[in-house]
C-alpha positions in Angstrom: 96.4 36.3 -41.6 97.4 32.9 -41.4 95.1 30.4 -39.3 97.5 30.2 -36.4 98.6 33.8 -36.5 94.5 35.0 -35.6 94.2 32.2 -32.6 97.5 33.9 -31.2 96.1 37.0 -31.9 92.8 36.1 -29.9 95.4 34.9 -26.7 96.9 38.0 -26.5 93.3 40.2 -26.7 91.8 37.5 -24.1 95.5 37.9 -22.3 95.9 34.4 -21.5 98.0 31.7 -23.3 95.4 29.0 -25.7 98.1 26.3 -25.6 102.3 26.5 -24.9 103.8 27.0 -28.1 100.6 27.6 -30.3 102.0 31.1 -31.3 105.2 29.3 -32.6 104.9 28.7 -36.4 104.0 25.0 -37.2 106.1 22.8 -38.6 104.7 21.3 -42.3 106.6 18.1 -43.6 109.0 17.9 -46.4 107.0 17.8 -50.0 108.1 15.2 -50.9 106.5 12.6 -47.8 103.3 14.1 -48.8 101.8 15.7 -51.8 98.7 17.3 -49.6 101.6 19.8 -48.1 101.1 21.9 -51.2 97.9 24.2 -51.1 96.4 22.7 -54.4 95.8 19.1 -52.4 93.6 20.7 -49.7 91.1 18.7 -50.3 87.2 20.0 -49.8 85.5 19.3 -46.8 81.8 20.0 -46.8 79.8 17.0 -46.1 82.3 14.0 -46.0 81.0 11.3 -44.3 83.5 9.0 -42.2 82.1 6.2 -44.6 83.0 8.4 -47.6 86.2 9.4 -46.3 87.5 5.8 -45.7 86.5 5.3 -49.0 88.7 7.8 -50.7 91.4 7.1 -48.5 91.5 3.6 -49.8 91.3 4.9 -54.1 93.9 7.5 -52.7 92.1 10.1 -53.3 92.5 11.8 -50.1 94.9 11.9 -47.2 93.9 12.2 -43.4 96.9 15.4 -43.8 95.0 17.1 -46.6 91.7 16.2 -44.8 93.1 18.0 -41.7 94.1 21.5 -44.2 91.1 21.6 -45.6 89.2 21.9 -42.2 92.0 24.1 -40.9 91.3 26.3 -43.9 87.8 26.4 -43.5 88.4 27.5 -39.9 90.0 30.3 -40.8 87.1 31.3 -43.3 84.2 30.9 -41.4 85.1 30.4 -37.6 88.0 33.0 -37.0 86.9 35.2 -39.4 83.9 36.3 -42.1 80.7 35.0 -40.5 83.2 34.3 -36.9 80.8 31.2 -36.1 83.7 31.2 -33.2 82.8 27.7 -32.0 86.4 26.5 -31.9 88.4 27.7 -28.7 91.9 26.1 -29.2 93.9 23.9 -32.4 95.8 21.2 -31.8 99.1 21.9 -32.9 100.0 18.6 -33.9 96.8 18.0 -35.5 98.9 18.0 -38.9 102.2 15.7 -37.7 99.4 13.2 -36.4 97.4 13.3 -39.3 100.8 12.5 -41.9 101.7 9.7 -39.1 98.3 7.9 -39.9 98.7 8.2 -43.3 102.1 6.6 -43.2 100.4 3.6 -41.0 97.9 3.6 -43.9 101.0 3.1 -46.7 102.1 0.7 -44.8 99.0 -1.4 -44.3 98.7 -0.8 -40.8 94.5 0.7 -40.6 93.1 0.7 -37.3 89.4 0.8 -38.2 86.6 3.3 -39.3 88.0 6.2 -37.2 91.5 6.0 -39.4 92.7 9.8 -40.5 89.2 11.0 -38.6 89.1 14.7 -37.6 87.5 15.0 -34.3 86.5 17.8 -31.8 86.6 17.4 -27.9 84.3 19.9 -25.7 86.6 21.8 -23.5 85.9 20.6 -20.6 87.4 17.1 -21.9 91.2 16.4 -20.8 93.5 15.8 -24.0 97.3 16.0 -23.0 98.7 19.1 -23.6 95.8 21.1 -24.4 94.0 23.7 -21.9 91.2 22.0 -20.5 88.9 24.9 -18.8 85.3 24.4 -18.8 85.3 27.5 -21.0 86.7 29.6 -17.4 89.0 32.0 -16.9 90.2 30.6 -14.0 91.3 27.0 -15.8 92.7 29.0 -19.0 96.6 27.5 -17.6 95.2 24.3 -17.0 96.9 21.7 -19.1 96.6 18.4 -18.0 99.6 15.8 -18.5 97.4 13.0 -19.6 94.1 12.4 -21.9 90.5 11.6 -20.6 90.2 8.0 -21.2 87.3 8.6 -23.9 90.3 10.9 -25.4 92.4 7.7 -25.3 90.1 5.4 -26.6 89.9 7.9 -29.7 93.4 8.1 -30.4 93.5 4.6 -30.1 91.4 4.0 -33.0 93.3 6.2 -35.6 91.1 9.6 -34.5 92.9 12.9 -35.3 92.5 15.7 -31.9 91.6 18.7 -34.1 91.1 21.0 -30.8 88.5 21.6 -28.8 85.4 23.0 -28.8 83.7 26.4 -26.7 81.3 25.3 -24.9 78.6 27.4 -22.0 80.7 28.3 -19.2 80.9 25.4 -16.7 78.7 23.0 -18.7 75.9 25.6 -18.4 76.1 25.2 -14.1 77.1 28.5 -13.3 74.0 31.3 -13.2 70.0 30.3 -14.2 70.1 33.6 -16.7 73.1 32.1 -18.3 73.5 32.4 -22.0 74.0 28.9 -24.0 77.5 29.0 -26.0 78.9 31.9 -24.4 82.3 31.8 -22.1 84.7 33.8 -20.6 87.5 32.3 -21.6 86.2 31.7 -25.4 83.4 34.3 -26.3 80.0 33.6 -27.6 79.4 30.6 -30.1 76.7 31.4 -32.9 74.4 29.1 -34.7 75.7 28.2 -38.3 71.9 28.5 -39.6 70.8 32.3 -38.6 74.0 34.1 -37.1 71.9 35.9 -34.1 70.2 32.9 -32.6 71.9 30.5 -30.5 73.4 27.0 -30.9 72.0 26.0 -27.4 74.1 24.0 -24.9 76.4 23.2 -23.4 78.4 21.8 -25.8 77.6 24.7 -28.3 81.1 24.6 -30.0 81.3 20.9 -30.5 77.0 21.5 -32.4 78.4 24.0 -34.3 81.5 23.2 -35.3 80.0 19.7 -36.8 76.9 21.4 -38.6 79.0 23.9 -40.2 81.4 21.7 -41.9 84.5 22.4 -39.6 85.5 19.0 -38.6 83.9 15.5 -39.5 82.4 14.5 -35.9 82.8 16.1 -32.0 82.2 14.9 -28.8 80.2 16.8 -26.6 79.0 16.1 -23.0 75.7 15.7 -21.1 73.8 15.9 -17.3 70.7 17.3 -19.0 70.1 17.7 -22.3 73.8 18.7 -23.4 74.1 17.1 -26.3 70.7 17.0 -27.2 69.7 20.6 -27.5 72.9 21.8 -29.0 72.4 19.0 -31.7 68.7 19.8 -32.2 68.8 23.0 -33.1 71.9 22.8 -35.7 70.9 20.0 -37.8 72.6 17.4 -36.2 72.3 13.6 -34.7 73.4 13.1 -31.2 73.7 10.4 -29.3 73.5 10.6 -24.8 74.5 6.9 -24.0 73.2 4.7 -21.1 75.2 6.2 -18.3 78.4 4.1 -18.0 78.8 3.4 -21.6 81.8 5.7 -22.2 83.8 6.5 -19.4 83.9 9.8 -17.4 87.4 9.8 -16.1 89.5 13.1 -17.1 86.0 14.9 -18.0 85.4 17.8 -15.7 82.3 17.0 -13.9 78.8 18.3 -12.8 76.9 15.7 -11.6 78.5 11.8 -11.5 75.0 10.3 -11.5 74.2 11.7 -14.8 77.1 13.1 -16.4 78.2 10.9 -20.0 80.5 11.8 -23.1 78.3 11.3 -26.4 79.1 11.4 -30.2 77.7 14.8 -32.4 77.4 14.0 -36.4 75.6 15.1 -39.1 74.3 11.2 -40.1 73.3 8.6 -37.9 75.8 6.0 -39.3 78.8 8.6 -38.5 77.3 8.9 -34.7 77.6 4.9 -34.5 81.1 5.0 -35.7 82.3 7.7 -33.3 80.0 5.7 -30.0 82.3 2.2 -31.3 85.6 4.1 -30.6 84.3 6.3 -27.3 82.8 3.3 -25.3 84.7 1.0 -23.3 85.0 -0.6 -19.8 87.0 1.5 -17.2 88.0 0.6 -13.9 88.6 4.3 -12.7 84.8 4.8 -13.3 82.9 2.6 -11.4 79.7 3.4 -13.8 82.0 2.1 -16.8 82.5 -1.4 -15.1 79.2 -1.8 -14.8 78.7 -1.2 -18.3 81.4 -3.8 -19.3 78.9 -6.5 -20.4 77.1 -4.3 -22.4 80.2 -1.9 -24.4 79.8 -3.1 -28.2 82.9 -2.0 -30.4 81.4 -1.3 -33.5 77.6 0.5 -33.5 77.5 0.5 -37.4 76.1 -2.9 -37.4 73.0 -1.3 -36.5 72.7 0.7 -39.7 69.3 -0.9 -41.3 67.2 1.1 -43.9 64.8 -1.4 -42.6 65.1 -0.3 -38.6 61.6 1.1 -38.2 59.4 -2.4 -39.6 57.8 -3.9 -36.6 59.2 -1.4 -34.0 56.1 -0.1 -31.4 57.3 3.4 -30.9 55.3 5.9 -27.9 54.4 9.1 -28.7 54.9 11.7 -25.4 52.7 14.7 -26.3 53.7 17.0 -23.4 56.0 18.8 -25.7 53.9 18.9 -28.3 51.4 22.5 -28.4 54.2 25.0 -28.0 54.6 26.1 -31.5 52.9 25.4 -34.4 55.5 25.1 -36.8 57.3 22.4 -34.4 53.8 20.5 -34.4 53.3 20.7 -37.9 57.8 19.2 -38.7 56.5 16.4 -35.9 53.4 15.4 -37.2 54.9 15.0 -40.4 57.6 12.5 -38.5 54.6 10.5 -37.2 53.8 9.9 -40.7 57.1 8.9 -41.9 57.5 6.2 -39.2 54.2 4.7 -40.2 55.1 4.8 -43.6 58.3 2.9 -42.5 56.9 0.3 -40.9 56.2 1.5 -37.4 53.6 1.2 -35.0 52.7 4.1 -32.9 51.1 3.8 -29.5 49.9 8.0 -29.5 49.8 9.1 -27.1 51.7 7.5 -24.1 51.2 9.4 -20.9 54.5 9.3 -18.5 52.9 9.1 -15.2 55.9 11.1 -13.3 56.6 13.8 -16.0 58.5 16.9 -14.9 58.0 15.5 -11.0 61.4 14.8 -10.9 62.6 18.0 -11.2 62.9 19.0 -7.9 64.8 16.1 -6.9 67.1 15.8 -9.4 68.7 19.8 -8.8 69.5 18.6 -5.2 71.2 15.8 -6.3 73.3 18.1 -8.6 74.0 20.6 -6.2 75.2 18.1 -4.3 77.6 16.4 -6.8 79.0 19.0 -8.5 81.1 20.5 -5.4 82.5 16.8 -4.6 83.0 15.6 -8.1 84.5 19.2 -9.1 86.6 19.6 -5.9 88.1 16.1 -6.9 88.6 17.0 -10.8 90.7 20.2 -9.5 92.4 18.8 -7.3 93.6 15.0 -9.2 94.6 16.7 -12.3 96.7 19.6 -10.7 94.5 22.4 -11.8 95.5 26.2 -10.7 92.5 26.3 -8.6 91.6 23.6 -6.1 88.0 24.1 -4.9 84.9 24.9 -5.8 85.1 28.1 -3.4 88.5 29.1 -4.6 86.4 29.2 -8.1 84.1 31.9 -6.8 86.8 33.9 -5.5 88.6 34.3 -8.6 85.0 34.7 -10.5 84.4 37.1 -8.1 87.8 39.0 -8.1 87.3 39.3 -12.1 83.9 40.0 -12.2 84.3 42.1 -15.1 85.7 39.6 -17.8 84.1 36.7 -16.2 80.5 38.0 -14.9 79.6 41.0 -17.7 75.9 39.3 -18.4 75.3 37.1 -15.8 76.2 35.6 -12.0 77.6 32.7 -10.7 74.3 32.0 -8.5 74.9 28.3 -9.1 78.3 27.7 -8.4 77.3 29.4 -4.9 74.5 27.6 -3.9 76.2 24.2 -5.1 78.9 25.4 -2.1 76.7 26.3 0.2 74.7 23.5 -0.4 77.3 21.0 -0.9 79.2 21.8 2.9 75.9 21.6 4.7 73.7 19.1 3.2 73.6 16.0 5.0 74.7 12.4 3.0 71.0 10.9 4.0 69.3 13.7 2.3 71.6 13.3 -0.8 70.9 9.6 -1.0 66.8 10.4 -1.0 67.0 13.3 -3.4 68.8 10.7 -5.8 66.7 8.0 -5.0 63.5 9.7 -5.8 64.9 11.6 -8.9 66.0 7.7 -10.3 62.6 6.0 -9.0 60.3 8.8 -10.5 62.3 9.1 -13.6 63.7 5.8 -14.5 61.2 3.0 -12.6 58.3 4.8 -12.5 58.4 6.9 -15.4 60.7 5.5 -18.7 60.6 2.4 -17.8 57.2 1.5 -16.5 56.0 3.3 -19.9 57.8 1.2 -22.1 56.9 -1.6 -20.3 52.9 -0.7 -20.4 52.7 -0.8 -24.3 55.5 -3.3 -24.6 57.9 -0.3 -26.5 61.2 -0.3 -27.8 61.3 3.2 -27.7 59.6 6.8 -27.0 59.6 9.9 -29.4 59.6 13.3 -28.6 60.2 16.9 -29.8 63.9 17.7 -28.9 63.4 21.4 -28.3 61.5 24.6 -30.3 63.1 26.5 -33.1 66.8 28.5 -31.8 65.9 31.4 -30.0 68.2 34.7 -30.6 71.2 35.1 -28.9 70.1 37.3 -25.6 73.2 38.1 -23.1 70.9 39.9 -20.8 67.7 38.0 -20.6 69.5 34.5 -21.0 68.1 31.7 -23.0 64.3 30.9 -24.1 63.5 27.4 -24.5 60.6 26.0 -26.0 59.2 22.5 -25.8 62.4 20.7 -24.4 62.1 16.5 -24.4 64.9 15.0 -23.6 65.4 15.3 -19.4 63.6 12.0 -18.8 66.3 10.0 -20.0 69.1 12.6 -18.8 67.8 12.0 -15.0 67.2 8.1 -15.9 70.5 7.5 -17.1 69.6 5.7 -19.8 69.9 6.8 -23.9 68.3 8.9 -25.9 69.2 9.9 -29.5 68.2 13.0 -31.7 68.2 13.3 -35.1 66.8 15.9 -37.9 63.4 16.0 -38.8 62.6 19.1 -40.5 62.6 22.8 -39.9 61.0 25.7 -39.3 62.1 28.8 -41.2 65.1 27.4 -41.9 65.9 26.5 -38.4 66.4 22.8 -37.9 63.8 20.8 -35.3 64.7 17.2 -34.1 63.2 14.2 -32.6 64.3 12.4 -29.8 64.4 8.5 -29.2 64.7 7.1 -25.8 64.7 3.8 -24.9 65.8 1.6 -22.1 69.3 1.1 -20.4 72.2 -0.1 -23.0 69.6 -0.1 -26.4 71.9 2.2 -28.3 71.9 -0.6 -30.8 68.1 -0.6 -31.4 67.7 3.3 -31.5 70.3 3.8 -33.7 68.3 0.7 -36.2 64.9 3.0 -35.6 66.9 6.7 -36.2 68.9 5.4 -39.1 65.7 4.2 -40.7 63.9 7.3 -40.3 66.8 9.3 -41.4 66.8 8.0 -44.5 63.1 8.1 -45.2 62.9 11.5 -43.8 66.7 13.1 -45.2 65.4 16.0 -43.3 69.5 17.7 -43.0 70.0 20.7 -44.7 73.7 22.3 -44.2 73.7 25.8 -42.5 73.9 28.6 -45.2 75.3 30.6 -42.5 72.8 33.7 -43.2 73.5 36.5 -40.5 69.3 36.8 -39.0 65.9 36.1 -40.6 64.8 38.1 -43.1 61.5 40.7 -42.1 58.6 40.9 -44.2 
């Protein structure tokens, strides 16, 4: 069955529409305006870089159309169907038409930059014209909003091609603390491209696995808290969580406005950098993206130095070091490549605040969540209008949209939200920035005179477990989350097969120097393995 044919198949099971007019038959061009309309031009996907697709592009080797087949193809083989990684909720229809218009701009001359012909993901809960933007929810599953996100924009801008959008854990993972990472109502559970039965992490699960496995060149995901970087972590992949205010939030659905960011998700480091020049840019609906005007760089690729790591005084921060051996033993072994490369390693650096923000920072996104969502629903015309009305249709269809786990969250963010006075909001978010940020990132860095910290990312992926919710070992990436300022995974070996990453952080707006110090490493360290898609671990 034809591509199109199973996602139309998967509406009508789910009983809700995946995008007006997807169930019509799409349109190929004539033959004769482009040779990759025949099957034997699909061109193979696994792998590409953007680098090595511009490249190919240029000989004439490839077309962004026969680029966009091949993924489409592979969709159908491994996402819809035989393994059913089912990380990809909804196709854009005109993926094709848009990829043959590139190509003609390309005939003509007319090339817009590195992003050209690109394939590209969104996480749904991302707005892209036309397309359903739901938070992976039941109750958004009509939402279509009339006009793109302005990272969305910015993308299409630069020649990017809107493949569809990624599944994603329900409401950004902000809906129940036993929730599952990758699983929604609206688009089923996601599964990790390396062992079948564990999980991808989250919340943007889809967008991870999607990328690892080969199914589109590069995705955006979205992060408050570790978002990006867990998801990416555990499936082989480099993320990138920008200085908040870097890449604008406007048209994203929102938890929390003082720590919410868009962020590239790519198998390499240099295909991160390209994807962060085309997302970031000044934006006067975001007052965070204003801010960040004097610091938006258009092209992030200039940062691409084998030679990144000599001279660069790196911290270690050991708390997530000790809970599991085989995650001690990939990071150790990271230590000794950065040496090797040049670095110096202050080890250990103690952060004098760690984990004391924690309190302070879930008040704060209590609080924002209800305002920021209750403006999202209402600006871009969405079916429901309010936080509350949310509950009431969870709780009315309790049975497709609560069969593992509650909406515990979402409730407390209401109750929390109506009653909570503005002072107290201002202190929770005062302390959770002071005790993160002043007192805990940035006081570090500035002790040992550091350009950046390094951390484990998060343990091995733990199996898939509807009912007890997710296990997470080792996690290293909230101090930067609740700081607002960057952080940056990448792969650095694995553990039975399952891929383990480090993290970078550093201060506000140094995307350029992490990406010089993770592009480094990653080629010293060439640590990516693609997913072999194996259903669970073999037992002894």
């Amino acid at each position: 069955m034809p591509l199109y044919a199973v996602a139309c198949r998967r509406a009508l099971v789910l009983g809700v529409a995946l995008l007006a007019g997807a169930c019509a038959t799409p349109q190929a061009p004539p033959p004769a305006q482009s040779q990759a309309a025949t099957p034997a031009a699909v061109y193979p996907t696994e792998e590409l870089s953007i680098t090595e697709i511009q490249a190919r592009m240029a000989a004439g080797e490839l077309s962004a159309y026969s680029l966009v087949e091949g993924f489409l193809q592979r969709i159908e083989a491994i996402d819809r169907s035989g393994p059913t990684l089912n990380s990809i909720i909804e196709l854009n229809p005109d993926a094709l038409s848009e990829a043959l218009r590139l190509d003609e701009e390309r005939a003509a001359g007319q090339i817009r930059g590195p992003m050209h012909g690109v394939p590209v993901l969104l996480k749904d809960n991302i707005d892209a014209a036309g397309m359903v933007n739901s938070a992976g929810s039941l109750a958004l599953a009509s939402h279509r909003p009339a006009e793109d996100a302005f990272v969305v924009a910015r993308l299409r801008e630069a020649g990017a091609i809107i493949l569809g959008k990624a599944n994603l854990s329900e409401w950004a993972n902000f809906r129940s603390t036993r929730s599952t990472s990758g699983w929604s109502s609206r688009g089923g559970q996601t599964r990790n491209p390396y062992l079948l039965d564990r999980n991808p992490c989250g919340s943007s699960s889809g967008s991870a696995t999607a990328v690892a496995a080969n199914l589109v060149t590069v995705a955006v995901g979205t992060e408050t808290d570790g978002s990006i970087m867990c998801p990416a972590a555990v499936t082989g992949l480099v993320g990138i969580k920008p200085t908040l205010g870097l890449v604008s939030r406007q048209g994203i659905i929102p938890i929390a406005i003082s720590q919410d960011t868009a962020g590239p998700m790519a198998r390499t480091v240099a295909d991160a950098a390209a994807l962060l020049g085309a997302m970031a840019g000044a934006d006067p609906r975001d007052p965070e993206a204003t801010v960040a005007e004097p610091h938006i760089r258009n092209d992030y690729t200039v940062h691409l130095r084998a030679d990144g790591l000599a001279g660069a005084r790196i911290g270690v921060v050991r708390e997530t070091f000790g809970f599991h051996p085989g995650v001690d033993a990939v990071l150790e072994a990271a230590l000794e490549t950065l040496q090797a490369a040049g670095a110096e390693l202050v080890d250990p650096v103690e952060i004098a605040t760690h984990e004391q923000y924690r309190e302070a920072e879930y008040a704060v996104l209590l609080h924002e969540f209800r305002e920021g969502l209750n403006g999202y629903l209402v600006e871009s015309g969405a079916p429901i209008a309010s936080l509350a009305e949310l509950i009431a249709f969870n709780r009315a269809h309790a049975e497709a949209v609560m069969p593992w786990f509650e909406q515990e969250i979402l409730e407390l963010a209401e109750s929390v939200g109506s009653a909570e006075s503005r002072a107290d909001y201002l202190e929770a978010l005062d302390t959770a920035k002071r005790l993160a940020r002043v007192e805990g990132l940035e006081a570090a860095l500035a002790a040992h005179g550091l350009d950046a910290l390094l951390t484990a990312a998060v343990g091995p992926a733990w199996p898939t477990d509807p009912i007890n919710g997710d296990h997470f070992l080792g996690a290293g990436y909230s101090l930067a989350a609740v700081a607002g300022t960057p952080s940056l995974t990448v792969p650095a070996g694995t553990v039975n097969g399952l891929p383990i990453g480090i993290v970078f952080m550093g201060p506000a707006w140094s995307e350029g120097r992490l990406i010089e110090l993770a592009h480094a490493f990653e080629q010293h360290q060439q640590a990516r393995r693609p997913p072999a898609l194996k259903p669970t671990l073999p037992m002894p």
